[in-house]
PASEBA-1860 file (N, C-alpha, C; in nm, 3 decimals):
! residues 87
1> XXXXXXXX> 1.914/3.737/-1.290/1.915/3.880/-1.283/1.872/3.929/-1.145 ~ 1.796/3.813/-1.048/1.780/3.907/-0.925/1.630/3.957/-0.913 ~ 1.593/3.967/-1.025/1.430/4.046/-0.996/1.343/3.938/-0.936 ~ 1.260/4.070/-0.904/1.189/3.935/-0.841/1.076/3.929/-0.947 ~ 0.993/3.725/-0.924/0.890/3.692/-1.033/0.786/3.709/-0.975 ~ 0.704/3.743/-1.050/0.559/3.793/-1.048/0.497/3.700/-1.006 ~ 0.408/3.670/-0.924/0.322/3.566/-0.839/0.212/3.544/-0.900 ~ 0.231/3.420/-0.931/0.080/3.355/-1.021/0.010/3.233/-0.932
9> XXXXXXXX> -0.114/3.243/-0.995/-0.224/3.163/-0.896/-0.203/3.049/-0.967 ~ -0.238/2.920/-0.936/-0.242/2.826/-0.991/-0.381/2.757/-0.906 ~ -0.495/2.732/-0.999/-0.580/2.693/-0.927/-0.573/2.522/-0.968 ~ -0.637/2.413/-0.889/-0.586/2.288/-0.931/-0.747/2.261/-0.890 ~ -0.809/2.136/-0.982/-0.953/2.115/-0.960/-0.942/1.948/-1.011 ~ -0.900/1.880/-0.844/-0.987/1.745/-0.838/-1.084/1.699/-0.976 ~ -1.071/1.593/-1.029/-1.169/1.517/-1.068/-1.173/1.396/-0.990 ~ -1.239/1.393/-0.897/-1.263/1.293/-0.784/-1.327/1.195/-0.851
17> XXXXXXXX> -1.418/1.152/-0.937/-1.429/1.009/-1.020/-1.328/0.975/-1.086 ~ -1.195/1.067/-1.169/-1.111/1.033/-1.195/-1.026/0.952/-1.061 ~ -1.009/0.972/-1.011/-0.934/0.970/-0.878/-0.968/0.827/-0.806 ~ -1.086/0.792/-0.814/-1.148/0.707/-0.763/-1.144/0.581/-0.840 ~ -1.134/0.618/-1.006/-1.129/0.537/-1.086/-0.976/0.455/-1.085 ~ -0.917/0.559/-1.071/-0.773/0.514/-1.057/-0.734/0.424/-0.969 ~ -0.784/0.493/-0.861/-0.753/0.409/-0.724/-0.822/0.282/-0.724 ~ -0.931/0.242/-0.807/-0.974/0.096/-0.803/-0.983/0.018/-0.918
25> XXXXXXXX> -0.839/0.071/-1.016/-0.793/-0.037/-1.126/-0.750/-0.116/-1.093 ~ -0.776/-0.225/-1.187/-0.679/-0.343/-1.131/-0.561/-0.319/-1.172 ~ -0.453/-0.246/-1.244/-0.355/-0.256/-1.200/-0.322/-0.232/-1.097 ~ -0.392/-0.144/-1.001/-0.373/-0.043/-0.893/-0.402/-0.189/-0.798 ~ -0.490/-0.247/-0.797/-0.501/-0.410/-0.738/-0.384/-0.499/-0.782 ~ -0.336/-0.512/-0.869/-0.253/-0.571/-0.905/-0.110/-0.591/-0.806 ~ -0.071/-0.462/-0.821/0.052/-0.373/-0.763/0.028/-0.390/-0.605 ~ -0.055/-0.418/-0.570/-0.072/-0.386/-0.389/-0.057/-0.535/-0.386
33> XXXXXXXX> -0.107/-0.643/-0.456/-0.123/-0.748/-0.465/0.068/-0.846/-0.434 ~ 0.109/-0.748/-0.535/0.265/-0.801/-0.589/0.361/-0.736/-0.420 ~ 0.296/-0.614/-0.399/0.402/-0.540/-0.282/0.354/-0.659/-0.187 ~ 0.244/-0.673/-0.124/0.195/-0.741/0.007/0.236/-0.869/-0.008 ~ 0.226/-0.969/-0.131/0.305/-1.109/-0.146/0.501/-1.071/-0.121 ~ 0.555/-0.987/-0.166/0.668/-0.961/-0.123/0.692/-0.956/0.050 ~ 0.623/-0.911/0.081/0.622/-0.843/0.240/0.600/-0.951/0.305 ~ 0.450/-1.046/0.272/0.433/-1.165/0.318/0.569/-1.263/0.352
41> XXXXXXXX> 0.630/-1.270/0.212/0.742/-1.331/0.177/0.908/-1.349/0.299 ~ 0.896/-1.193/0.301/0.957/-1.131/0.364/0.934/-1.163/0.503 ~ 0.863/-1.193/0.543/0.820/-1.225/0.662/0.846/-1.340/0.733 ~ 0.789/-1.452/0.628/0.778/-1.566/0.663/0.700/-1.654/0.671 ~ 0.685/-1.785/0.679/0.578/-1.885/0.696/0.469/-1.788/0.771 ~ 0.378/-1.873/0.725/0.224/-1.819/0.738/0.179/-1.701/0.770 ~ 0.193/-1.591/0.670/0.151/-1.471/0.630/0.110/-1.485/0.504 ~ -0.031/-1.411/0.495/-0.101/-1.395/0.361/-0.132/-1.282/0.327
49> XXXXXXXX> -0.200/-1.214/0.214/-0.216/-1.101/0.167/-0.349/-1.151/0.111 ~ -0.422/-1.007/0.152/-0.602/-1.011/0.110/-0.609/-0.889/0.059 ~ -0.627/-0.883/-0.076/-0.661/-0.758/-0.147/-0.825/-0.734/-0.189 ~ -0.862/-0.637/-0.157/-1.010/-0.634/-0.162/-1.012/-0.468/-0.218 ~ -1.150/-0.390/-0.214/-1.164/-0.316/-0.263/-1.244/-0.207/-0.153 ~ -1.216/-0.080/-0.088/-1.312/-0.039/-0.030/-1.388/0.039/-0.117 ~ -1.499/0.168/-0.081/-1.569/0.230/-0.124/-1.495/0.310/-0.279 ~ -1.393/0.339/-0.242/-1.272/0.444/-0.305/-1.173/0.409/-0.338
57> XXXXXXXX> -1.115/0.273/-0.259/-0.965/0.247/-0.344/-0.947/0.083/-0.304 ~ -0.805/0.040/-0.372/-0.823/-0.100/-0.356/-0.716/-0.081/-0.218 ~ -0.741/-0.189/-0.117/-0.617/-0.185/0.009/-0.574/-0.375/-0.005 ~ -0.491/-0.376/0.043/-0.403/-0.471/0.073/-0.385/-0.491/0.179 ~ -0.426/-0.651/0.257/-0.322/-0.665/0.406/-0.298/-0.789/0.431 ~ -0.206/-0.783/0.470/-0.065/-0.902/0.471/-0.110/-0.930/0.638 ~ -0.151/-1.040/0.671/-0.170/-1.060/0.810/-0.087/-1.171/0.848 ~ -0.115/-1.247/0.965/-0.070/-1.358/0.994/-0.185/-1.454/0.974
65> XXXXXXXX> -0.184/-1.551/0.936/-0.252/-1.664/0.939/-0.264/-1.792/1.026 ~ -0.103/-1.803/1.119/-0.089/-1.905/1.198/-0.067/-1.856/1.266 ~ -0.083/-1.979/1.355/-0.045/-1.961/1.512/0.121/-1.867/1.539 ~ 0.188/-1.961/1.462/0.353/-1.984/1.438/0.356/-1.830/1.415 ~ 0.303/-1.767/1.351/0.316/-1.668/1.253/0.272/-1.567/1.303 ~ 0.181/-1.531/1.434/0.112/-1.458/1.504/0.251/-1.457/1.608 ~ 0.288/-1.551/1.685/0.400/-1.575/1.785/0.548/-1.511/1.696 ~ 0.526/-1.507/1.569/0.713/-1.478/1.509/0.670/-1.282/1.542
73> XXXXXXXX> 0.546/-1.251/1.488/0.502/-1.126/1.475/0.529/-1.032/1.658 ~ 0.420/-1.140/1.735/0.462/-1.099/1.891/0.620/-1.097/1.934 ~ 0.678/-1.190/1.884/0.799/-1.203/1.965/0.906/-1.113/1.923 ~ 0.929/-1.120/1.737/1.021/-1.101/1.679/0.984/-0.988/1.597 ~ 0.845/-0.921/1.562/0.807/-0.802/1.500/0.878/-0.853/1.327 ~ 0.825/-0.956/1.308/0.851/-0.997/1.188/0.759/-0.932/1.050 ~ 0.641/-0.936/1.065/0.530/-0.873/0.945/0.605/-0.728/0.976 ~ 0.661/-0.682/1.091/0.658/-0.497/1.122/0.779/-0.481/1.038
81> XXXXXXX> 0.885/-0.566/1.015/1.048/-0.552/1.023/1.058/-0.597/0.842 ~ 0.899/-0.673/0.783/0.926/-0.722/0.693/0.872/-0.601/0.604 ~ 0.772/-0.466/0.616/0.759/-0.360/0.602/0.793/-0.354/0.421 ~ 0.943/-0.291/0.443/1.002/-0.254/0.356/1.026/-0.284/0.203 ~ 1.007/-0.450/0.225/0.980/-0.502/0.101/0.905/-0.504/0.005 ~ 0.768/-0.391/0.085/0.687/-0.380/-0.020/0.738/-0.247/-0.090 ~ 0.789/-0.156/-0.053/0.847/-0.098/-0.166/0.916/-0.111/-0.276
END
């Protein structure tokens, strides 16, 4: 019809222990666990994934571990190019 709608507030209120809780389930570990072994994968010989927990949420990181694997990363941007797979 064209009219215009009436403007409503929508107030939104954080439960930040919810939030926090979430962010350090283990499925929520789980899942970072499964993306970063993909990515690793993706990558190549000697890349690993270390899932740990900070204050607030769980993180994931897929590093190099070898020599070989530090040199594929410098040369060839292999861990950078392998990215995607964790989606």
């Amino acid at each position: 019809m064209g009219g215009l709608m009436a403007k409503q507030s929508v107030r939104v209120k954080i439960n930040s222990a919810g939030v926090v809780a979430l962010l350090t389930d283990a499925k929520v570990s789980a899942d970072l666990e499964q993306r970063g072994q993909r990515i690793a994968a993706a990558a190549g010989e000697g890349f690993e994934v270390d899932v740990t927990r900070n204050s607030d949420r769980a993180v994931a990181f897929v590093r190099a571990a070898t020599t070989e694997a530090r040199l594929a990363e410098a040369e060839d941007r292999a861990l950078t190019r392998a990215v995607d797979a964790g989606r």
